[in-house]
N, C-alpha and C positions, 0 to 999 in steps of 0.2 A: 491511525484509523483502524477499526478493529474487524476488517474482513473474514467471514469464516471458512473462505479457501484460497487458494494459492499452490504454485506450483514449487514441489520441492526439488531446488536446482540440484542436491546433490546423487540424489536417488531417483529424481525424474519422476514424484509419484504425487498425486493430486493429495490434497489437506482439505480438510472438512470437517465440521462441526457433526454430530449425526441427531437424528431426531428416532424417537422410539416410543414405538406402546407393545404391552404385552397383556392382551387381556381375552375375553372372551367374545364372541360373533354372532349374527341372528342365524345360527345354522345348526341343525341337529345330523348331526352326524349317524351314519348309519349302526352305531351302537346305541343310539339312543341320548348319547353326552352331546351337551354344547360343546362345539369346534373352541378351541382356544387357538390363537396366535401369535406371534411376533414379527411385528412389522419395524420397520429401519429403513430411514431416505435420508441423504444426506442435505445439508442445508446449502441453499442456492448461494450464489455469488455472480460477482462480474468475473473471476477471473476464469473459470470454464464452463463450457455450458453441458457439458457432464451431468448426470445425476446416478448415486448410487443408490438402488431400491435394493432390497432382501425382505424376504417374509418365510417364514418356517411355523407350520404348524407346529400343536404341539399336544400332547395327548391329555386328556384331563387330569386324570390321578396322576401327572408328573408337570404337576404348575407347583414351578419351586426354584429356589435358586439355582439347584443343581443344575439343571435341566436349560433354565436361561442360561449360564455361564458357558456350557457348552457350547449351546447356541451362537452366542456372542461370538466365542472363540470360532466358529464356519464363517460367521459374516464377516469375522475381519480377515480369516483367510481369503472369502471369496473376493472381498471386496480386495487385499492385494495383487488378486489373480487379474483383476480389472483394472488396475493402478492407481489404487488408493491408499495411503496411509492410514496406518491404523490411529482409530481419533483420539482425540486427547479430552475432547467433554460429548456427551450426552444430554440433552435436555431428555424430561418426560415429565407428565404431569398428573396424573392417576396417582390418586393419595393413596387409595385401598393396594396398591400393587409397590407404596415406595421400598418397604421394606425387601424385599424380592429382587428389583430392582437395582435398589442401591448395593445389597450385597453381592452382586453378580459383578455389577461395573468394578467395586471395588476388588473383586479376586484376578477381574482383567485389567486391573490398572491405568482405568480410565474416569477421568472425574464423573461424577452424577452429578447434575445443573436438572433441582425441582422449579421447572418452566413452562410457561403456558407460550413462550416463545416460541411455537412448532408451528406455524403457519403453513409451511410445505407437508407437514408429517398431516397435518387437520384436512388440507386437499384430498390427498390423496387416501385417506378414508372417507372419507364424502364421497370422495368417486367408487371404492369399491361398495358402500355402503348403497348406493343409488344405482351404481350399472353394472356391477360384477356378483354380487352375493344376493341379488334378488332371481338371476338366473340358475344357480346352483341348486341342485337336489337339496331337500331340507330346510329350505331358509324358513325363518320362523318372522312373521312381520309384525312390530309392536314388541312384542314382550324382548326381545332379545332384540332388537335395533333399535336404541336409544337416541332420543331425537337430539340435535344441536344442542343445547343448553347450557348453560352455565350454572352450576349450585353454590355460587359465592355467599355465605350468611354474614363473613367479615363485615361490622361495620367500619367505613370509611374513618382514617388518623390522619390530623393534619398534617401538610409537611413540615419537617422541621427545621425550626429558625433557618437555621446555617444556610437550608437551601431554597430559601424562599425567591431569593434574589431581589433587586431594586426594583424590577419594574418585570408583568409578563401581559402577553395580550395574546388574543384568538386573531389570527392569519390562515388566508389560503394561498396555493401555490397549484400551480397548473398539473398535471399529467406530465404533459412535455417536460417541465419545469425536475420532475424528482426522476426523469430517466437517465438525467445528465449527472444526476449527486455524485456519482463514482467520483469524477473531475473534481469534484470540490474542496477546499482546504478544510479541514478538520482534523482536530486534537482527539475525540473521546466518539465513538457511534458506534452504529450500528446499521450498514444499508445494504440493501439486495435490490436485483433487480427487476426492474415494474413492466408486469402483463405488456404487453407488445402491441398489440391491437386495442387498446382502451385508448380514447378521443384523447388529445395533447391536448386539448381546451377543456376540458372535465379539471373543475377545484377541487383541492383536497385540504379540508381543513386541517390547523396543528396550531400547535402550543408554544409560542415563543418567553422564553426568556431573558432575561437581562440583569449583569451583573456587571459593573465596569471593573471592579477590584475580584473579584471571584469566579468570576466565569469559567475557570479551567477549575475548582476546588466542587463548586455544582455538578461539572462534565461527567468530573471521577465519581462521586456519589451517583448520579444518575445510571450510570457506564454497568454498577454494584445492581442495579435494581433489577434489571429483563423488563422493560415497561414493555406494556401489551398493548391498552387497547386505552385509550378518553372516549369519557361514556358522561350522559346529563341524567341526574336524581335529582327529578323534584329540580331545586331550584342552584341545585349545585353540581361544579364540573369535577371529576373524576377520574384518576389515573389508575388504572389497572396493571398490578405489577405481578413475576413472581409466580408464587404457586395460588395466595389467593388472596394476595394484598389489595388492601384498596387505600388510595392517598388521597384527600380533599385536597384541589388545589385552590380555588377558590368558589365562596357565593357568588351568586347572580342574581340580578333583579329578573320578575318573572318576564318580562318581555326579551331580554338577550339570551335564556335559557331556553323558552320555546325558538328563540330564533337559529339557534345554536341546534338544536334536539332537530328542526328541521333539516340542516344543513348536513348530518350527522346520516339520517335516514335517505338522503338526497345521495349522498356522497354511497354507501354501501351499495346504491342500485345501479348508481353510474361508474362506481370509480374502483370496485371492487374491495371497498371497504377500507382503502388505506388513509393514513393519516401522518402526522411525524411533531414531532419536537425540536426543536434546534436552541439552542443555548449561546448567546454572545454577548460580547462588553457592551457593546453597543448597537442598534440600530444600523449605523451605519457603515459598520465595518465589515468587510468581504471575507471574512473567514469567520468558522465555525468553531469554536469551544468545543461543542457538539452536538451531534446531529443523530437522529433514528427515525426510521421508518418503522411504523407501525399499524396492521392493520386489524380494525374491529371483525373480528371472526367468532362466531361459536363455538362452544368446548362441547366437544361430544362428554355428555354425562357417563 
């Protein structure tokens, strides 16, 4: 099971995945430059209910790797100070900024993971975006706070053979139902824990699979991906992977696709937008090949 924290028994220090943007703010600084920043939250889990935030300005004419790397290097000191290990991947997903980026993690010896998997990191600028940098001297509204969006132009590739599996179908699964996954038996995933106060009778649809000879060879390729988010185009269902992959999973007749498209819009208002995939031999069997939770979120442009 691929939790992205845990307690390290020998050092007694929290382990977490971290989530990261470095980019520019709707705020004019009193020089007259757009505020730049770096933001860093670490990625939720069942095993503590910790969370590690950092954010450092950072001056205009020194948006550059140097300037990141040092950075990095505070937030894993700070974050030691707090008891955290220093991480071993990074997701980010700002194409214009990989380069920058990736050389920075790479001077601190930390993997770069190009990921739209930042769910908690995408929160928590919604919320400064919405309730902290509209109070601030300077904030500039429009031009510099860029609405939710996503600028995916990838057209959708089918998936391939190997991992098509024998059989998949569209399922729901309660609220109640994905706050218990921690317990659950699985080979290959990806699960965190579900909003607390959202109704245990609210469905969440997902994606089931089925392989009775392959089931664990699908898990691990799936496991490779960072699936995001299942989304309906037109008249077909869609897996969102990656930095800005998109996989056809299969056509749909147009009545299952609006029926789907609804359930989808239904689910984001009630359910917080989550969804999941699960992978097994069979139907019947209690255990998981693999399992991810995924929720339909917006990518800040």
């Amino acid at each position: 099971m691929n939790f992205n924290k845990e307690i390290d028994s020998s050092l007694n220090l929290k382990i977490s995945d971290w989530e990261l943007d470095f980019y520019s703010r709707p705020i004019i600084e009193s020089n007259g430059k757009k505020r730049w920043e770096l933001i860093i939250c670490s990625t939720k889990s069942y095993k503590t209910e910790d969370i590690f935030f950092w954010s450092k300005k950072c001056p205009a004419n020194e948006v550059n790797s140097v300037w990141l790397t040092k950075a990095l290097n505070e937030a894993i000191s700070e974050a030691r100070k707090q008891g955290w290990k220093k991480p071993s991947k990074v997701r980010f997903w700002r194409s214009s900024m990989k380069s920058i980026i990736k050389r920075s993690l790479e001077a601190t010896s930390i993997e770069a993971l190009v990921s739209r998997r930042t769910y908690d990191l995408l929160d928590r600028i919604e919320f400064l975006e919405k309730e902290i940098y509209p109070k601030e001297k300077g904030y500039v509204r429009g031009v510099l706070a860029p609405t939710f969006t996503s600028k995916m132009e990838n057209p959708p590739q089918p998936l391939p053979e190997a991992v098509r599996g024998d059989a998949l179908t569209m399922s729901e699964i309660s609220i109640g139902e994905l706050k218990s996954a921690e317990d659950w038996p699985m080979e290959f995933g990806d699960i965190f824990p579900i909003q607390q106060d959202l109704d245990d009778n609210y469905l969440v649809p997902g994606l089931r699979l089925f392989s009775r000879d392959r089931s664990l060879a699908l898990s691990a390729w799936f496991s490779c991906l960072e699936p995001i988010k299942l989304v309906i185009n037109k008249n077909q269902l869609i897996l969102e992977a990656s930095e800005d992959d998109k996989w056809l999973v299969t056509d749909l007749s147009e009545k299952d696709a609006n029926i789907l498209s609804s359930k989808f819009l239904e689910n984001k208002k009630n359910s917080f937008g989550y969804q999941f995939i699960s992978i097994q031999s069979t139907p019947y069997i209690e255990k998981f090949a693999g399992f991810w939770i995924l929720r339909d979120i917006e990518l800040i442009s």
